[in-house]
N, C-alpha and C positions, 0 to 999 in steps of 0.2 A: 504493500500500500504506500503511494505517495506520500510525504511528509506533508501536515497540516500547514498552509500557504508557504508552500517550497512552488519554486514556476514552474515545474513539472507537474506540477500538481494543477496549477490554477489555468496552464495553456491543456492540459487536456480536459477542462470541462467543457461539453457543450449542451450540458441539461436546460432546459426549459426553468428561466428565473419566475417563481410566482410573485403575486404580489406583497406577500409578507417575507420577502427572503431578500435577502441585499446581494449589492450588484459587485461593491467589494470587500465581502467576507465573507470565509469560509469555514465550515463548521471542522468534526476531528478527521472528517470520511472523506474531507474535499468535495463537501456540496456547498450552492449557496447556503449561505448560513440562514436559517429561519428564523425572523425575530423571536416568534412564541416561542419558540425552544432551546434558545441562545441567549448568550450576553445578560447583560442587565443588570442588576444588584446580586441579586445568588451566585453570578459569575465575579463580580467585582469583588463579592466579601469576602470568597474563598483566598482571593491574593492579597487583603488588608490584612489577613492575621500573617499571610508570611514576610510582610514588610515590619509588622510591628517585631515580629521573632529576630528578623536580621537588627533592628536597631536595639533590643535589647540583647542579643550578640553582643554585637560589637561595640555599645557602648558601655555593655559589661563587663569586658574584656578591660578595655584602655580606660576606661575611668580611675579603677583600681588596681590595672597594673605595675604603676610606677612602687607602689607600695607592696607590689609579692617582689620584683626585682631586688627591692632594697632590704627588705626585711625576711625575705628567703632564700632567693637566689644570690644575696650578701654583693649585689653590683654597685658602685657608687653610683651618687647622685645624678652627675652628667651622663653617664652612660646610659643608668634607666630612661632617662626624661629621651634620649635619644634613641632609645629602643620603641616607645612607648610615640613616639613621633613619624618614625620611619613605617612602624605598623599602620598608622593611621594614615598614611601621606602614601604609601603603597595601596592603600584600601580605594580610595581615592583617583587614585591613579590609572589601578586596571579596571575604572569604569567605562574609560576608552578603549579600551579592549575588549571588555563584555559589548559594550554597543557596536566595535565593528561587526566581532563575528555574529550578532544579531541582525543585524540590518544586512549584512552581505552571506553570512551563508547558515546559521540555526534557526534563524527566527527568535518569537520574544520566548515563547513558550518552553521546547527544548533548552535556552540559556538558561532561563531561569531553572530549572528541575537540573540539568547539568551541575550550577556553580551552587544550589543551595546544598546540592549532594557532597561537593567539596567542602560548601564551608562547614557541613556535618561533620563530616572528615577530620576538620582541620582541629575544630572543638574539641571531639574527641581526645582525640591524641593529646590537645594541652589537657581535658579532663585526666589522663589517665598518666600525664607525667607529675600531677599532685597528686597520685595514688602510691605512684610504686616510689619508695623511699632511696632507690641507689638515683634516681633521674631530678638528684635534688640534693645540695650541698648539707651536711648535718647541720643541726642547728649553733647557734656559738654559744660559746664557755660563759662560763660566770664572768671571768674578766674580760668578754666581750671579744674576745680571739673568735674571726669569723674566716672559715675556708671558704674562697672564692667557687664558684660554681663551674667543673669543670668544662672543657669544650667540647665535650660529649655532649654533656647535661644542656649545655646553650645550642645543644645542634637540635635534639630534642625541642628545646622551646620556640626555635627560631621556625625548624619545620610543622609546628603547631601554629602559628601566628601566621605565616604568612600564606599556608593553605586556608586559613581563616579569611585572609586578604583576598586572594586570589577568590575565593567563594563570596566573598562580599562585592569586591567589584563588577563580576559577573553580576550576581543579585542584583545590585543596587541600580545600574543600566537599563533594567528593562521592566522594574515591576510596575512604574508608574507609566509606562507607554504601554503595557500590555493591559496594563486594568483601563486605563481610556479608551485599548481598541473593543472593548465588552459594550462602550455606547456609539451610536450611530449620531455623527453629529449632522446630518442630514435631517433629522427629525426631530421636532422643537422641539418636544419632549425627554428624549434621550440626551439631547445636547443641555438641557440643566440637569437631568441627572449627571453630566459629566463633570459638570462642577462643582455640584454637590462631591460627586463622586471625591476632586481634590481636595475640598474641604474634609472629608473624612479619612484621605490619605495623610493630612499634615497632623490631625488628633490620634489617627492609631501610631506615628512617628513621634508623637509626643508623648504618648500612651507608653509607649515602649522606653521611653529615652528616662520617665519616671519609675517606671519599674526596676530599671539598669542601677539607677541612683541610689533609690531610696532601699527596696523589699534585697535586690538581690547583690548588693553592697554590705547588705547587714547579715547575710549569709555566709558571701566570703569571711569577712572578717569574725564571725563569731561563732557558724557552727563549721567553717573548713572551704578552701578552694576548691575541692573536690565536689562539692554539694553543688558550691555555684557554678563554677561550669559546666556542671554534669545536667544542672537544669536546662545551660542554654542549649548544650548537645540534645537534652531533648527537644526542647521546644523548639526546635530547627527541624528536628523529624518529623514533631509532628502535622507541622506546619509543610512540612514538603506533602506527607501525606494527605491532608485536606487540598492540599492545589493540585495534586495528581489526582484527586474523586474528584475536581472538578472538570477532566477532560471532553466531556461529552456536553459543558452545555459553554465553553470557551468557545469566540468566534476569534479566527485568525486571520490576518493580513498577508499582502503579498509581500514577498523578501524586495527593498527598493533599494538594495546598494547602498554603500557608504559614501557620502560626500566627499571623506577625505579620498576617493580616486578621482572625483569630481576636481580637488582644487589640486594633484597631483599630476594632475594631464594640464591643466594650465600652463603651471610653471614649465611641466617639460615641454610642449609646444613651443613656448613662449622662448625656451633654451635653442630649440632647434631653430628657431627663425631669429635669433638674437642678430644676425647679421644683415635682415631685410630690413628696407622701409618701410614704414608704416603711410599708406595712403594721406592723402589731407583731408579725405571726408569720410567721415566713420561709418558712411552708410555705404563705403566699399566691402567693411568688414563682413566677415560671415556670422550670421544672427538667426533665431529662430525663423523668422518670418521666412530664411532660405531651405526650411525642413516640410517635409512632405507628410506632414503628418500633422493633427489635431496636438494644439502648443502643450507641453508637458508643464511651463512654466511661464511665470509673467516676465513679459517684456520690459528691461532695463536700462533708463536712459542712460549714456555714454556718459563718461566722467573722465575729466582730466588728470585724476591722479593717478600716482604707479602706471604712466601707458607704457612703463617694456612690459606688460601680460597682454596690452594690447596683441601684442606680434602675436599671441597664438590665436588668432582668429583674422588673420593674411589668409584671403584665399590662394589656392594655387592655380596654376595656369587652365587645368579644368577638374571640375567641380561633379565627381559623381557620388551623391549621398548615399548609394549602396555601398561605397567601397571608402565612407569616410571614417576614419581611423584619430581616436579621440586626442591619439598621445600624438598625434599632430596637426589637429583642429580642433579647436574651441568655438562655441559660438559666442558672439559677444555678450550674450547676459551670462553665460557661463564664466567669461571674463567681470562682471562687472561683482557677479556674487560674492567671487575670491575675493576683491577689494572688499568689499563690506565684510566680511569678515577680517581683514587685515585693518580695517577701519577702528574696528571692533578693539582690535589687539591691547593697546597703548590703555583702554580700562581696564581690561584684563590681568597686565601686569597693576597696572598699581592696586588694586584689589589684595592682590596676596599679599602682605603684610599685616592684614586684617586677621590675617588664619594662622600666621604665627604667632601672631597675640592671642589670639584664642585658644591654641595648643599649651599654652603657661597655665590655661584653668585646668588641665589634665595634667600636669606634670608639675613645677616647681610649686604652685600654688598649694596642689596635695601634700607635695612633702614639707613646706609650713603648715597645715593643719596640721600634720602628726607631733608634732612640735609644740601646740598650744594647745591651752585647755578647752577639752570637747564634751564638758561635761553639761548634762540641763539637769539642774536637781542633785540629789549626791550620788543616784545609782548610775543613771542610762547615761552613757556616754555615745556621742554621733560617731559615725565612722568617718574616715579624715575624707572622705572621697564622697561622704554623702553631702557635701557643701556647695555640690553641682546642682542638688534639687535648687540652692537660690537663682541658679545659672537660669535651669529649664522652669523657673516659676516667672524671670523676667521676663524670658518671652515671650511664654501665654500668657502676661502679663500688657506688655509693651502692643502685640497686636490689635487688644480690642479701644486702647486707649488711642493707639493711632487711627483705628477707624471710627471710634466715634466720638473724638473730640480734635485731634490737629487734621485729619481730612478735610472739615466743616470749613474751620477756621483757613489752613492753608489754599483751601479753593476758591476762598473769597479774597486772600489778600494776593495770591498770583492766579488768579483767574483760570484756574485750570481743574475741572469737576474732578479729577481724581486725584485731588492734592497735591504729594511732591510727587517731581518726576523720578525715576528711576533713578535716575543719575543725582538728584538730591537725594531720594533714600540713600542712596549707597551714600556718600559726602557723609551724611549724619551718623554713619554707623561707623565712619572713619572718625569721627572726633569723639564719638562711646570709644574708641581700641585704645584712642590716647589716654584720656584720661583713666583708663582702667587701669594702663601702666604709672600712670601720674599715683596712684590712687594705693596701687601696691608697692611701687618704693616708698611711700611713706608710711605705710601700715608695717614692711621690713624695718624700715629705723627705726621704730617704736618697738619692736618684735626683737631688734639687735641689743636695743639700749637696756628693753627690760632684763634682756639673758643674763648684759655684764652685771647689772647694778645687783645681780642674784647672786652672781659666782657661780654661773654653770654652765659658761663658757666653754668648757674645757669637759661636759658631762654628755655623750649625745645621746644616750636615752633620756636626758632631763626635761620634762614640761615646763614651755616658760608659763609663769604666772600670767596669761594673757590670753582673756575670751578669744577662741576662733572666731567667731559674730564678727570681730575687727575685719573679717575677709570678704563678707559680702561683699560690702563696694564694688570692688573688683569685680566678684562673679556677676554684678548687675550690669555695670555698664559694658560687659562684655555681652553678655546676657541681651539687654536692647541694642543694644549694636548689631549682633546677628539677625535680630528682627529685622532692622532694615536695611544693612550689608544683606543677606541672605536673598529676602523678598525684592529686593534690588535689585541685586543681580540676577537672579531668576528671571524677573519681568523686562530687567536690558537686553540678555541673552535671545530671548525667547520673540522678543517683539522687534529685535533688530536684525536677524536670522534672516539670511535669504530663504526664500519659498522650498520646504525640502528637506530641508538644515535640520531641524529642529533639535533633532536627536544626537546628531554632534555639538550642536550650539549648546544642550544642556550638560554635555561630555566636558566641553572650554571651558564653563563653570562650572563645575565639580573640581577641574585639575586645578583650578586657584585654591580650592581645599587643600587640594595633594600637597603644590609647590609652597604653600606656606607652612606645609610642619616639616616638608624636607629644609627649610631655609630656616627651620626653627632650630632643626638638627647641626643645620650647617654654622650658624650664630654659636650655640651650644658648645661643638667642636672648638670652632675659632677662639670663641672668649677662654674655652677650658684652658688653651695652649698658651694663649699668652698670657695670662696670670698664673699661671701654675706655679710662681713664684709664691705669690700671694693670693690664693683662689680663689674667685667670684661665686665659685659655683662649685663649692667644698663638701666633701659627704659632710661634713657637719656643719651645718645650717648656720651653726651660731659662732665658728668660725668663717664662713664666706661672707660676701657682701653682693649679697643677693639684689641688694638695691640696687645697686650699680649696674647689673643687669638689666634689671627693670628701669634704670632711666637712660639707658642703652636705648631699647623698645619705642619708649617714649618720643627718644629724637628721631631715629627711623621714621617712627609712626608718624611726626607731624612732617617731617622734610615730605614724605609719600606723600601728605595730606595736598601740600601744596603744590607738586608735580600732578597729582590727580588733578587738583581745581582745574592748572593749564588746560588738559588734556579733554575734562570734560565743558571746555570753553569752547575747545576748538570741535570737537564731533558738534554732528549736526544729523539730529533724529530722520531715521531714512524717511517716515509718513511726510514730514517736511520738504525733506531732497524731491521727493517723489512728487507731491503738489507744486513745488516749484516751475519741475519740469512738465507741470502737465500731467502725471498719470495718478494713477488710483492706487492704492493697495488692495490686493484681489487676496479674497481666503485661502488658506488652505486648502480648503478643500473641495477645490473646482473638479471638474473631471480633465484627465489628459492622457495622451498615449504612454504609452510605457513600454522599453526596451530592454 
């Protein structure tokens, strides 16, 4: 049997479409898909709980790993927080990789059942490396004599973590395209279900990201790692297994190729004709309107930046569109799209520093909690890692404030019904990362001063006399800051995407996740090396100057701030460009041929 929307599949149907069956979607058998017996909410929910299972995964994982590194695996400070980085920024990473091979040759469906089987896999194995006692350094001595963990034991945790990675980034790629292709946005009706639908995708990713924090944070730490991770190995199962019984009522899509061979054949086109001229009237070039075929896409007026990609869309001396060969013809909207996404670029980079600041709430921030008093009352004490719940409460916090008190206000004083633009949310969510750091070097000097004035400078299991509470701050304005860095970028990505894109465009944003806990890593390493004299970033907290770190962060963060402001002066929002020139912006999802 053909694979469910493989193009073997969907060029040999030629059945009779009725009228409750859609035109492009197909059910597990490769027939049109039948609304009554397809898609919809029963298809959509079976894949909400496997998004909720991956985000409490892997937020389960990294939140309080920095703290099994240091306090089991006996790794210093820099090290963990840089373990604990590279995990997360690989996670990230190969979401570009789970969306090629989705869009160009598994589909959403197979990817997702492929990589959550991995990230089972991968749990596992760190489940069962806190089980058995040689895959794990003994504990230290009275005098705090700690054996390093050997390189066996790190080969073990490393091949549990990044089979975890690699299952997550597969996952994470495709569960939010595969639960929208379940509504039909051709139908009013289904197209608000679709919306709904993301509204109930972002609460069961918060639904999870709270579970990770609070219930399963207080397991590791008080009845065993083994307990906690052996939960999330479940709940990965089980959750694979409700989305595999939903096979029969999932509608699939046709496989549409990766963009990234799209913008791939540009540049090399563009390489091979590097030595021609470019005509003086663009309407020499080759452009859809020269294709035989019902438009696959919207027509792009000509722009004068970056014209060497021009040159791959020179025709040649003749012009037969059977035998035209992409890696050395372009059409010119094909040319004009690579630009818009190059356009794109210059936010994109400065975004990431937002994410390296945010990787400090999982890492150095944790290991100051451990450090201060986390007591409420004289029994319960929080876990040092559960101080993310203030993180994940400013966000569902910060959302409904933004929408229903500065939307109102901001729509009236810059006249624009859906308050800030994109490009202002994000801005704002860059001056929340500063001050976050502003925020935690000064809660470290008070954290540093209280140690000395104690005398237990020199003790590194000693509690400073000083509420954890002091840490909020931080967690908040990092906290609203993701709210609108996050939904910012989301909404720039998504709305500035040539027609097509989509699914790479949300890949570009994801990898600013990645690249900024690898750059967190990278900062980490650097600072380690050159104070190693005198360490910033000490296993003992209350010998380094952590501050100094954090107002490291700080100046990054605003220098970025104002290289961003330039950057988002000069873009100029395509719905704009495009009225300028005259044209429209056409939906998604028009009809067109496909090749």
């Amino acid at each position: 049997m053909p694979l469910p929307g493989s193009k073997a599949s969907m060029e040999s149907m030629s059945m009779e479409v009725g009228k409750d069956c859609l035109t492009d979607a197909w059910d597990y058998k490769a027939r049109p898909a039948d609304r009554t017996k397809t898609g919809g909410w029963k298809a959509a929910a079976m894949i909400l709980g496997g998004e909720a299972c991956e985000r409490l995964t892997t937020l389960g994982i990294a939140v309080n790993l920095v703290t099994y590194l240091t306090g089991v695996m006996h790794l210093g400070n820099a090290v963990s927080a840089n373990t604990v980085t590279n995990f997360m920024g690989t996670s990230f990473m190969l979401c570009l990789l789970g969306g090629f091979i989705a869009d160009t040759f598994l589909g959403r469906y197979l990817t997702i059942a492929i990589f959550a089987t991995v990230q089972a896999a991968g749990v596992t194995v760190l489940t069962i490396s806190t089980i058995i006692p040689s895959l794990r350094p003994p504990p230290c001595t009275n005098n705090q004599e700690c054996e390093p963990a050997t390189d066996a034991q790190l080969g073990v945790l490393y091949l549990a973590l990044y089979l975890t990675a690699l299952g997550t980034g597969g996952l994470k790629s495709s569960v939010s395209g595969f639960g929208s292709d379940q509504f039909d946005e051709s139908n009013p009706e289904e197209r608000t279900q679709m919306a709904k639908f993301f509204n109930w995708f972002f609460f069961f990713i918060s639904l999870g990201s709270l579970a990770a924090v609070t219930i399963l944070v207080y397991i590791q730490d008080n009845m065993g790692r083994q307990w906690g991770y052996g939960i999330c190995a479940s709940a990965i199962m089980v959750a694979l297994g409700v989305f595999l019984s939903g096979t029969k009522r999932y509608r699939f899509k046709r496989l549409v190729g990766s963009p990234l061979t799209q913008i791939a054949a540009v540049f090399v086109a563009a390489l091979k004709k590097r030595h021609m001229d470019l005509p003086s009237d663009s309407s020499q070039l080759y452009n859809i309107d020269d294709q035989n075929c019902m438009k696959t896409k919207q027509k792009l007026p000509h722009s004068k930046q970056f014209r060497f990609l021009d040159k791959a869309a020179i025709k040649g001396s003749s012009l037969n569109e059977d035998k035209i060969n992409k890696w050395c013809l372009s059409s010119l909207t094909d040319v004009e799209e690579v630009k818009l996404v190059i356009r794109m670029l210059p936010i994109w980079a400065t975004t990431i520093i937002f994410w390296t600041i945010y990787a400090q709430m999982t890492t150095f921030s944790v290991s100051q909690a451990t450090t201060m008093d986390r007591h409420i009352g004289k029994s319960f004490q929080i876990p040092a890692a559960s101080l993310t719940v203030f993180f994940v409460g400013s966000i569902l916090l910060t959302v409904p404030i933004y929408d229903k008190v500065i939307v109102p206000i901001s729509s009236k004083l810059l006249h624009n019904p859906q308050g800030l633009t994109p490009l202002q949310r994000i801005g704002v969510g860059l001056v929340f990362s500063t001050l976050a750091m502003v925020s935690a070097s000064l809660v470290e000097i008070k954290r540093l001063n209280t140690a000395q004035s104690e005398g237990i400078v020199d003790k590194p299991g000693a509690i400073v006399n000083m509420s954890v509470f002091w840490l909020i701050p931080q967690f908040f304005f990092v906290g609203s800051g993701e709210a609108f860095t996050y939904i910012g970028q989301l909404d720039f990505f998504l709305r500035e995407c040539p027609k097509g894109m989509k699914t790479m465009s949300t890949g570009l944003f994801l990898s600013t996740l990645s690249l900024g806990f690898f750059l967190s890593s990278f900062l980490v390493t650097v600072v380690h090396k050159i104070t190693s004299k005198n360490p910033w970033l000490a296993d003992n907290l209350n010998q380094g100057r952590l501050d100094n770190f954090y107002w490291l962060l700080s100046g990054l963060s605003l220098l970025n701030f104002f290289v961003y402001l330039v950057f988002a002066k000069w873009y100029r929002y395509k719905e704009k460009w495009l009225a300028a020139e005259g044209y429209v912006v056409e939906d998604d999802d028009e009809a067109g041929c496909h090749h």
